[in-house]
C-alpha positions in Angstrom: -37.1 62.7 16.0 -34.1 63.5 13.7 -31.9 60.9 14.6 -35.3 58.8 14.3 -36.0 59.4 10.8 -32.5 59.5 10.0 -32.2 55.8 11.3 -35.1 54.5 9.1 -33.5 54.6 5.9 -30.6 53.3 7.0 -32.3 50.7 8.3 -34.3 50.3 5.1 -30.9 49.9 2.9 -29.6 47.5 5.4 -31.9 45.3 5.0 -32.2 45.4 1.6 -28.2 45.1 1.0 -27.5 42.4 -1.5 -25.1 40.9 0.9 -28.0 40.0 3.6 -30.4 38.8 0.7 -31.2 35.0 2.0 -31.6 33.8 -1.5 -28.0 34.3 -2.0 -27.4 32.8 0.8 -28.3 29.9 0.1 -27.0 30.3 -3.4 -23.8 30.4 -2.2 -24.2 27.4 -0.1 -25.3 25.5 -2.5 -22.5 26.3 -4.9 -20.1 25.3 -1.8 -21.9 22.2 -1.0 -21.7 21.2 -5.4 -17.8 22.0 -4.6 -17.1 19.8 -1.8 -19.3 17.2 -2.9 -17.1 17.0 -5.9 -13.8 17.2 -3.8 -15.7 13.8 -2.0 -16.0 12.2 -5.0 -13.1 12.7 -6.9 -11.1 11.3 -3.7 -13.0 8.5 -3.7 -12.5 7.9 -7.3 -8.1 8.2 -6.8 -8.6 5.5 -3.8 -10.6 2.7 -6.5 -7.9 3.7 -9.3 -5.1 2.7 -6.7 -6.8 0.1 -5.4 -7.7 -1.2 -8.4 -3.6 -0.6 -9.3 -2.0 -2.1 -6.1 -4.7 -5.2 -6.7 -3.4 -6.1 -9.8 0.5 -5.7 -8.4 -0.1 -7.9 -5.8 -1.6 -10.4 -7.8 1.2 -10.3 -10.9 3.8 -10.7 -8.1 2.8 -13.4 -6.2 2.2 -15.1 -9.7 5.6 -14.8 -10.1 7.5 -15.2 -6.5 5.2 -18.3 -6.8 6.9 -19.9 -9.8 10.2 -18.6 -8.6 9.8 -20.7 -5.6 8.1 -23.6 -7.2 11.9 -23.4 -9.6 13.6 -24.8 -6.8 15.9 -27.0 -8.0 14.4 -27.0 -11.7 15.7 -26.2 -14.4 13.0 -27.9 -17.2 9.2 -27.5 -16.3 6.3 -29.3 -18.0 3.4 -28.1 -20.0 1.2 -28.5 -17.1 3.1 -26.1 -14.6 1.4 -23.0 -14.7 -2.1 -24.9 -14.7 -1.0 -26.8 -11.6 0.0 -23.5 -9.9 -3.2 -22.1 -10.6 -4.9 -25.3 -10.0 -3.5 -25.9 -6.4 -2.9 -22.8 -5.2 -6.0 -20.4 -6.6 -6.3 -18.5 -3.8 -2.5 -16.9 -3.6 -3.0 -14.0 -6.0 -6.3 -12.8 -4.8 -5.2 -13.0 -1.2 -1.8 -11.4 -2.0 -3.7 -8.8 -4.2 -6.1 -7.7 -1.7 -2.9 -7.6 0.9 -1.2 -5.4 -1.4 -3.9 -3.0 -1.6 -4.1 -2.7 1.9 -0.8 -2.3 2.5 -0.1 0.2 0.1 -3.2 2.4 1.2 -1.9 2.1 4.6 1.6 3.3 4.0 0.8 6.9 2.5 -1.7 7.0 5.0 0.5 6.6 8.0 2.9 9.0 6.5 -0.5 12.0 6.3 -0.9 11.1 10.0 2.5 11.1 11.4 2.9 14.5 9.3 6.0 13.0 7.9 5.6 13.0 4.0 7.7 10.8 2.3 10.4 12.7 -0.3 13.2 10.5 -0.5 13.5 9.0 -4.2 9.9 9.8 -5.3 10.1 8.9 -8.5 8.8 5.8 -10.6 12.5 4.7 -12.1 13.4 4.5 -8.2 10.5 2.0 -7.7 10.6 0.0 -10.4 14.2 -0.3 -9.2 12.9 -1.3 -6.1 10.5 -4.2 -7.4 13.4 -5.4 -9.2 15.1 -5.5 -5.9 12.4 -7.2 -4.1 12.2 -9.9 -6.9 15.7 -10.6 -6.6 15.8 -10.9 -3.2 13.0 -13.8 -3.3 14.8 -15.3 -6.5 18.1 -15.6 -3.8 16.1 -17.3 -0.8 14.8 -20.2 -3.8 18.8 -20.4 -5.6 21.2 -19.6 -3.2 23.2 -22.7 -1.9 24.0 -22.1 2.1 25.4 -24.3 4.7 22.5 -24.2 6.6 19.0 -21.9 6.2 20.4 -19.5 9.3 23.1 -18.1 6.9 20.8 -17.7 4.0 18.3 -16.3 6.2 21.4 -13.6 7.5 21.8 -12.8 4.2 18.7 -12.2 3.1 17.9 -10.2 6.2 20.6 -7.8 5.3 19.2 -7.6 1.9 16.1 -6.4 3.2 17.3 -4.1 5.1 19.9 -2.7 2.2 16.3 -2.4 0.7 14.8 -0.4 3.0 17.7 1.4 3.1 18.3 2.4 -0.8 14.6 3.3 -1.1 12.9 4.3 1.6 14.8 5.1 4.9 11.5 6.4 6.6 11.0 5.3 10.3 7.3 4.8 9.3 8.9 2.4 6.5 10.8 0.4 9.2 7.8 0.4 11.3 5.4 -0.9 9.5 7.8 -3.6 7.4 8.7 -5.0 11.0 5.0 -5.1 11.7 3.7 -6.5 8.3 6.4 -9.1 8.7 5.3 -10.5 12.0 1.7 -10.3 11.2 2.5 -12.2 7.7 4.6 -14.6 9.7 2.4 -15.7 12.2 -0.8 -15.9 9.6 1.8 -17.9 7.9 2.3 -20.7 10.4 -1.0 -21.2 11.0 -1.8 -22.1 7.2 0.9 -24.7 7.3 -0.1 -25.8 11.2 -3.6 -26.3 9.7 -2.5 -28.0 6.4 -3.4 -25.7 4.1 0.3 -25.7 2.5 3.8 -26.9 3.5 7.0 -25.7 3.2 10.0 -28.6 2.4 12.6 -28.4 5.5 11.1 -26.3 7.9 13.6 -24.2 10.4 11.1 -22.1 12.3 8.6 -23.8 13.6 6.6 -24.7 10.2 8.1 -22.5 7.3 11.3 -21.2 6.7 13.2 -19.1 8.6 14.1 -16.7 6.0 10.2 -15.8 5.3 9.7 -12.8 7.3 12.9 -11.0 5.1 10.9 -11.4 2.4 7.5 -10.4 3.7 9.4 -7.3 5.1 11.2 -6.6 1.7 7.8 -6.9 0.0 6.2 -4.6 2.8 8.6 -1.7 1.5 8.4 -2.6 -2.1 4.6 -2.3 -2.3 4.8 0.3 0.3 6.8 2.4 -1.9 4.0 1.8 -5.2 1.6 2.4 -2.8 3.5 6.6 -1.9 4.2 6.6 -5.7 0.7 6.0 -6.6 -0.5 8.8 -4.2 1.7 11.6 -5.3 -0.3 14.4 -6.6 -4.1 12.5 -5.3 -6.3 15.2 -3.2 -6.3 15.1 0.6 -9.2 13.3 2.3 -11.9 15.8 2.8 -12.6 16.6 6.6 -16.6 16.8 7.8 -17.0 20.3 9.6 
């Protein structure tokens, strides 16, 4: 009977501990739900920004490597240039925008899943050093007088790499330049097979065979905007 009456209050004040009430409960889940709903959202907001950012890269650059290209061989242009490279060619910067987006979502990305963040030269002097790079490199494979398009495309191969070398050095880097080329490459070919474009003097099959140094070059380049632009951006949120 003592330990019995002893027990009730006990009882009593257990159940009437703050720390059991349910209405705090689910006060305090509430408050934790507000908090990771905001964590969702403020994620989501960084990945439109860089989007939005990589976008606007890609499409500035292929404006650019365009007319660099179209320069061949130039040295006065009419008036009417930029309005015929806008005019037959309108769907180059959209498509290289949306390709830059991708690929510099996909590179910061690879580097959270492999574990390996990427620390060498993380600093934006270092990539606009790199764009300048990158821009020269496509300004050589339109001005450079060769012999023949296998020694420019040597050269130009081992600028790429000296590329990937100076300013990123990553084995994800390598990975994914060598597989952003290819997949460039072949899309590439079948444009040209199926007459959307054409490249003067084709080597390799229907382009040029120095066209995959410059989609890996530009791989690393917007690769490296891409790991710039997520420096300091919250991790994705897990569902528990």
């Amino acid at each position: 009977m003592i330990n019995s009456s002893g027990s009730g209050p006990s009882l009593l004040a257990a159940h009437g501990a703050p720390g059991t009430d349910p209405a705090h409960g689910l006060q305090s889940t509430g408050v934790g739900g507000q908090g990771s709903s905001g964590h969702v959202n403020s994620w989501h907001h960084h990945l439109v920004q860089r989007s939005l950012v990589l976008f606007s890269v890609g499409v500035v650059l292929a404006l650019v490597l365009n007319l660099l290209q179209v320069q061949r061989n130039v040295t006065l242009f009419p008036d009417e240039v930029i309005a015929t490279i806008f005019s037959s060619a309108w769907w180059v910067p959209p498509c290289c925008g949306t390709a830059a987006a991708v690929v510099g979502l996909l590179y910061p990305c690879i580097d959270s899943h492999l574990g390996e963040p990427h620390k060498f030269k993380r600093e934006w002097a270092s990539v606009m050093r790199c764009v300048a790079v990158f821009v020269g490199i496509n300004h050589a494979s339109a001005k450079l007088d060769f012999a023949n398009n296998v020694q420019l495309s040597l050269t130009l191969a081992a600028l790429s790499l000296g590329l990937w070398w100076t300013f990123d050095r990553s084995r994800s880097g390598l990975g994914l330049g060598i597989t952003i080329a290819f997949l460039a490459t072949l899309i590439t070919q079948l444009l040209v097979y199926n007459g959307v474009y054409q490249y003067t003097s084709p080597d390799f099959l229907y382009i040029r065979s120095w066209l995959p140094c410059i989609f890996f070059s530009g791989g690393v380049t917007v690769g490296n905007i891409g790991r710039q632009l997520a420096m300091g951006v919250p991790e994705k949120p897990h569902s528990d």
